[in-house]
C-alpha positions in Angstrom: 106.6 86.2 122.7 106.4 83.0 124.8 107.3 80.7 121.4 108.2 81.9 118.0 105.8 79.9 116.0 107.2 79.1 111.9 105.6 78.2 109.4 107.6 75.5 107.0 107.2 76.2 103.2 108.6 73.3 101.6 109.8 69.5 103.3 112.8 68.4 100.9 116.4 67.8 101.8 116.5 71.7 103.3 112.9 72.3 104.8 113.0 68.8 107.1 116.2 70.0 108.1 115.1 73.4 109.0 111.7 71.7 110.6 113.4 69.5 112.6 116.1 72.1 113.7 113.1 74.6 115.1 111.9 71.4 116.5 115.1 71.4 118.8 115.2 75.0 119.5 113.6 75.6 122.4 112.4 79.6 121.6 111.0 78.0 118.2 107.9 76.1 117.5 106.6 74.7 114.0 103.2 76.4 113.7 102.6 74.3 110.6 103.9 72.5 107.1 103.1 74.1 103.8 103.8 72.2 100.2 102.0 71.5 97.2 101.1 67.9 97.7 100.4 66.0 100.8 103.1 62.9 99.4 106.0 65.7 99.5 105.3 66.3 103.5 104.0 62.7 104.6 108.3 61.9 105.6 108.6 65.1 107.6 105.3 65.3 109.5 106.3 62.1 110.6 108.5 63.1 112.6 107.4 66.4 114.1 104.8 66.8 117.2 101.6 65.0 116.2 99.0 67.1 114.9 100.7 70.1 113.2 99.2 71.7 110.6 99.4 70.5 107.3 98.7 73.1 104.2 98.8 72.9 100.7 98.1 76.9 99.9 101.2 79.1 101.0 98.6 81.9 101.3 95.7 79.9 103.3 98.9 78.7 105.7 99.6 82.4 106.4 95.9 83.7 106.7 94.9 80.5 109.5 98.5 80.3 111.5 99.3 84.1 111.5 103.0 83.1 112.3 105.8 85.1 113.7 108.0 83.8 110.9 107.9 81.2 107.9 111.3 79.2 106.6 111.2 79.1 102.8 112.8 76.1 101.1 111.1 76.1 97.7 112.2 76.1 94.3 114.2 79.4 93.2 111.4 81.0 91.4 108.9 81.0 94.0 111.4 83.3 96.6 111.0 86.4 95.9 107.1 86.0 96.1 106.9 83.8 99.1 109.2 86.5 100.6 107.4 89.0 99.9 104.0 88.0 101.0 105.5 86.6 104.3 107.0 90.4 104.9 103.6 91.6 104.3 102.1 89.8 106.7 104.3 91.5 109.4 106.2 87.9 109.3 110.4 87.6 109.9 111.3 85.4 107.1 114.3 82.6 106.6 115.1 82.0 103.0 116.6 79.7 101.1 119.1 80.8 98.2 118.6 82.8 96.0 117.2 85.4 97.3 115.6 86.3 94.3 116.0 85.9 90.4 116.9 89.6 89.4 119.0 92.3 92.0 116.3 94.8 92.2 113.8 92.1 93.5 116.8 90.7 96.2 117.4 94.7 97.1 113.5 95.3 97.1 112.9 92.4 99.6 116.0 93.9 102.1 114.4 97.3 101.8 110.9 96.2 102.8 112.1 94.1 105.6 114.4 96.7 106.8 111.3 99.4 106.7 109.0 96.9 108.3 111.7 95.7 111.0 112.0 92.0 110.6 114.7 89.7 110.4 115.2 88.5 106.7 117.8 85.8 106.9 119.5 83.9 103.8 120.8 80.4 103.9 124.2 81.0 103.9 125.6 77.4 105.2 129.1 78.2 104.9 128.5 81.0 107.3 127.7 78.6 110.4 130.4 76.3 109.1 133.7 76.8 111.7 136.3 75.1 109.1 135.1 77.8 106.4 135.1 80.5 108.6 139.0 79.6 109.5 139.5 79.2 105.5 138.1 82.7 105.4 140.6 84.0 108.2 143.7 81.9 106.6 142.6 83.3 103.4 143.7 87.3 104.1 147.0 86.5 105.1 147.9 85.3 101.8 148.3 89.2 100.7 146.8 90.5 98.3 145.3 90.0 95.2 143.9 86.5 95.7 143.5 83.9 93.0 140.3 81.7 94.1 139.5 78.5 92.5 136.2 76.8 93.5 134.0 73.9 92.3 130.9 72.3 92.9 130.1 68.9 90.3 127.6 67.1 90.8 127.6 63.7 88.9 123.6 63.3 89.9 121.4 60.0 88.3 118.6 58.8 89.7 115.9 60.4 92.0 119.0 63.4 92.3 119.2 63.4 88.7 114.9 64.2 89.0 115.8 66.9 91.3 118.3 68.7 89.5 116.6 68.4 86.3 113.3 70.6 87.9 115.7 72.9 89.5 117.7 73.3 86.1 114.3 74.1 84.8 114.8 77.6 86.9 117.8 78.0 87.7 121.3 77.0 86.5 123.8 74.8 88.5 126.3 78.0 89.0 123.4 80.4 90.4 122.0 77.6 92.5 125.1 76.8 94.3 127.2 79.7 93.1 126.1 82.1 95.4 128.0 79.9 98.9 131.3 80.5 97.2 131.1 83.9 95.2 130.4 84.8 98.9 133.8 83.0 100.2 135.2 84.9 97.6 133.9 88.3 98.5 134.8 87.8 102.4 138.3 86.6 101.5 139.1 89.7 99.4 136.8 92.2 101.1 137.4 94.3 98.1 134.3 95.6 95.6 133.6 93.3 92.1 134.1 95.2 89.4 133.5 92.7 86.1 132.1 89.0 85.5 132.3 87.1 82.5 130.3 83.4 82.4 129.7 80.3 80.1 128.1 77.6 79.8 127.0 74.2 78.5 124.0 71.9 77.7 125.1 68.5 77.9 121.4 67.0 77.8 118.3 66.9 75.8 116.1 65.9 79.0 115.9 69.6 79.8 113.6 72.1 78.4 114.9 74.3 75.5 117.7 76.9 76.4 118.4 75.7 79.6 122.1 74.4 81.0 123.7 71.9 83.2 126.6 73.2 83.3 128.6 76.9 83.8 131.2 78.4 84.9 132.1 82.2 86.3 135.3 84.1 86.5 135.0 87.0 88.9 137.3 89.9 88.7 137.6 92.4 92.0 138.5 96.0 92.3 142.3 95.1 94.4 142.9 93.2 91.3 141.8 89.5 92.8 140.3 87.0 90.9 138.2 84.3 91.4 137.3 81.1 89.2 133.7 78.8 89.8 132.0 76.0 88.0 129.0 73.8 88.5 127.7 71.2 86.5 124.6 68.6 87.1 124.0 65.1 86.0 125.1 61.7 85.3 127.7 62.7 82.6 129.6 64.6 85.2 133.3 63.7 86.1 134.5 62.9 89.0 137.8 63.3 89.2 138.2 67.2 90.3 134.5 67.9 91.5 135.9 69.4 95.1 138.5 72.3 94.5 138.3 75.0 97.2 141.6 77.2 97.0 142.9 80.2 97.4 146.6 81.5 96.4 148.2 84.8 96.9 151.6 86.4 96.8 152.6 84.5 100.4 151.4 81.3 99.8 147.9 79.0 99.3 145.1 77.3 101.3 143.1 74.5 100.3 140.4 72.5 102.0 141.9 68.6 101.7 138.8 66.5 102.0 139.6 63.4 100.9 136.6 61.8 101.5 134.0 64.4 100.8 136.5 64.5 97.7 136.7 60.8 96.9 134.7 59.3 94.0 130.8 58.4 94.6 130.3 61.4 96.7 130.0 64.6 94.7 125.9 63.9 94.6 126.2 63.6 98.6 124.8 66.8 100.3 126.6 65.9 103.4 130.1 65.7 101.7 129.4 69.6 100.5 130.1 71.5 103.4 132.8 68.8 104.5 136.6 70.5 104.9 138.6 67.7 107.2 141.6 69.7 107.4 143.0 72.7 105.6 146.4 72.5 104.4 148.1 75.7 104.2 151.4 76.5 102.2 153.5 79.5 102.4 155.7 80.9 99.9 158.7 81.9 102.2 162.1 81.0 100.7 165.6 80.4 102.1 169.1 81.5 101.1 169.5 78.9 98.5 166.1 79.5 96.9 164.8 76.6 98.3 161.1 76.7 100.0 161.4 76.6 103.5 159.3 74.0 105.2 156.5 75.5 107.3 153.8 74.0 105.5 151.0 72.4 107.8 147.6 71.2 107.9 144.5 73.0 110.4 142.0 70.3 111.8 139.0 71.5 113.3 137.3 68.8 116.0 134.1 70.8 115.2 133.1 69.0 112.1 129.3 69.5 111.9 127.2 67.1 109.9 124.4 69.2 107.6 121.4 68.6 110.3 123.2 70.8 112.9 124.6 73.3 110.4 121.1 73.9 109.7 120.5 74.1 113.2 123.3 76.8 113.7 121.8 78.9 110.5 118.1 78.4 112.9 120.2 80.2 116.1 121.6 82.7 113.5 117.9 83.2 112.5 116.7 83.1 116.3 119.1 85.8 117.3 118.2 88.5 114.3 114.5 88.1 115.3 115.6 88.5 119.2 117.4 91.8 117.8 120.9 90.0 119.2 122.6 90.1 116.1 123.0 93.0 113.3 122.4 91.0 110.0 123.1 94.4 107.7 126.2 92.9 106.4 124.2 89.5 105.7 121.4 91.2 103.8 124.2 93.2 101.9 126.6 89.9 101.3 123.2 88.5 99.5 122.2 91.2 97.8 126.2 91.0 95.8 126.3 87.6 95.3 123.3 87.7 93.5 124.6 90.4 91.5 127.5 88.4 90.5 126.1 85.3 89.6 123.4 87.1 87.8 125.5 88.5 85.6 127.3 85.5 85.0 124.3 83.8 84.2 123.8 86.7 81.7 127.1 86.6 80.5 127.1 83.1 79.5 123.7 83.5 77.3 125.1 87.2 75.3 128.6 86.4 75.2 129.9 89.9 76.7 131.7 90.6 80.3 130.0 92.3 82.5 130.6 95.1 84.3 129.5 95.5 87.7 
């Protein structure tokens, strides 16, 4: 194909910056925009090649444009059906996360992609991000088993506070983000999750009845690691300790020191969540009088990319499993267990039983 034409479902924070990053790839080309209103698309199609297509009907976008591939940034509960129709139509498909909203539908959608041969991709963001893939590496020579502590906060008011509060409506703040770190956690410890226990909290009566802002997860694995997350959304949230990302194990720790993605005023900025600055990491070695010995020291990356071009690197991650140039078995399989994990979390947290894996 000369151009691998996309069609665009959705044109908030994620889909403009997907659009825009096909835009820049030259083997891609926006074959058109598809949300539910007109107003939601009038900022992107602004700045895209005059005259693309604008739809309003996912399935009239796919009948007329017959594209090689659509990008998916809708709300949670629209994926696994939007998938699923794009793999139909003989379509490779990027995805937002969550995959889907149960495991068999995420393990359904691999299977038909895999028997169709297309690329079905996942927006893993921490996977194009250098300064977590080095966390990842620092991370298994800590020995073994791991203790990983991870958070996301959010304190969200205003039009963020709007956002979160129709995503809360169908999905919960741990599945939403969850999925980024759970994954950390499973490359870190390359071991298999055996159990999963979850809570959680309303803090608000602006949401509809039985839904939370606010959850947490511990995850237990089968080499005896452990690993700890929390989310919470809106303007009641604290501040003070929204940003942990650490990992300790019987030769020492690493955590990612951002002190400004960490500083107060920025846990509702989606730039600051993919920030790292530096990673410190601290080693447990101890000298003759019992002392710790001094090697501590702090990793700085000078690749530091802003959320535009990780998006663009997830695109040329994309690009090369359509092109057959990369084997993305292990990335359909890393989505398929995350979901399982924060599923049963989320499950967890409304029966009040661990669950075993």
């Amino acid at each position: 194909m000369d151009k691998i034409k996309v069609l665009v479902v959705g044109a908030g924070n994620m889909g403009r910056s997907h659009a825009l990053a096909y835009q820049a790839i030259p083997e891609f080309e926006v074959a058109g925009v598809c949300t539910r209103t007109p107003e939601s698309r009038a900022g992107l199609m602004a700045e895209l090649a005059p005259a693309t297509p604008e739809f309003d009907d996912y399935a009239r976008a796919l009948e007329v444009l017959q594209p090689d591939a659509v990008c998916i940034s809708t709300y949670p509960d629209t994926h696994y059906r939007f998938v699923k129709m794009a793999l139909e139509a003989n379509c490779h498909v990027f995805t937002e996360k969550p995959l889907a909203e149960t495991v068999n539908e995420c393990q359904e959608l691999v299977d038909l992609a895999r028997q169709k041969g297309k690329a079905l991709a996942v927006g893993y963001i921490l996977r194009q991000h250098p300064s977590w893939v080095k966390f990842v590496e620092v991370a298994k020579t800590l020995g073994k088993p791991l203790v990983m502590r991870m958070n996301l906060n959010q304190q969200s008011y205003g039009k963020d506070w709007g956002t979160h509060k129709s995503l809360l409506s169908s999905i919960s703040p741990v599945v939403d983000c969850g999925v980024h770190y759970v994954d950390v956690m499973c490359q870190m410890t390359g071991a298999k999750p055996v159990r999963v226990s979850g809570t959680g909290a309303r803090l608000t009566d602006e949401l509809p009845e039985g839904k939370i802002n606010y959850g947490q997860l511990q995850v237990t694995f089968e080499d005896g690691s452990v690993g700890w997350y929390e989310a919470g959304w809106g303007p009641m949230m604290s501040e003070t300790a929204f940003f942990i990302k650490d990992v300790v194990g019987p030769l020492g720790s690493a955590s990612i020191v951002a002190a400004e993605a960490g500083s107060r005023g920025k846990s509702s900025s989606v730039e600051a969540h993919t920030q790292t600055e530096r990673i410190l990491v601290h080693r447990s070695k101890v000298g003759e009088n019992g002392e710790l010995e001094p090697v501590d020291e702090y990793i700085d990356l000078d690749d530091e990319p802003d959320h535009d071009e990780l998006c663009r690197r997830e695109q040329l991650f994309f690009r090369d499993a359509i092109l057959g140039q990369v084997d993305i078995t292990e990335h359909q399989d890393s989505a398929v267990r995350a979901s399982e994990i924060l599923l049963a979390a989320d499950r967890s947290s409304r029966d009040g039983a661990m669950i075993q894996l």
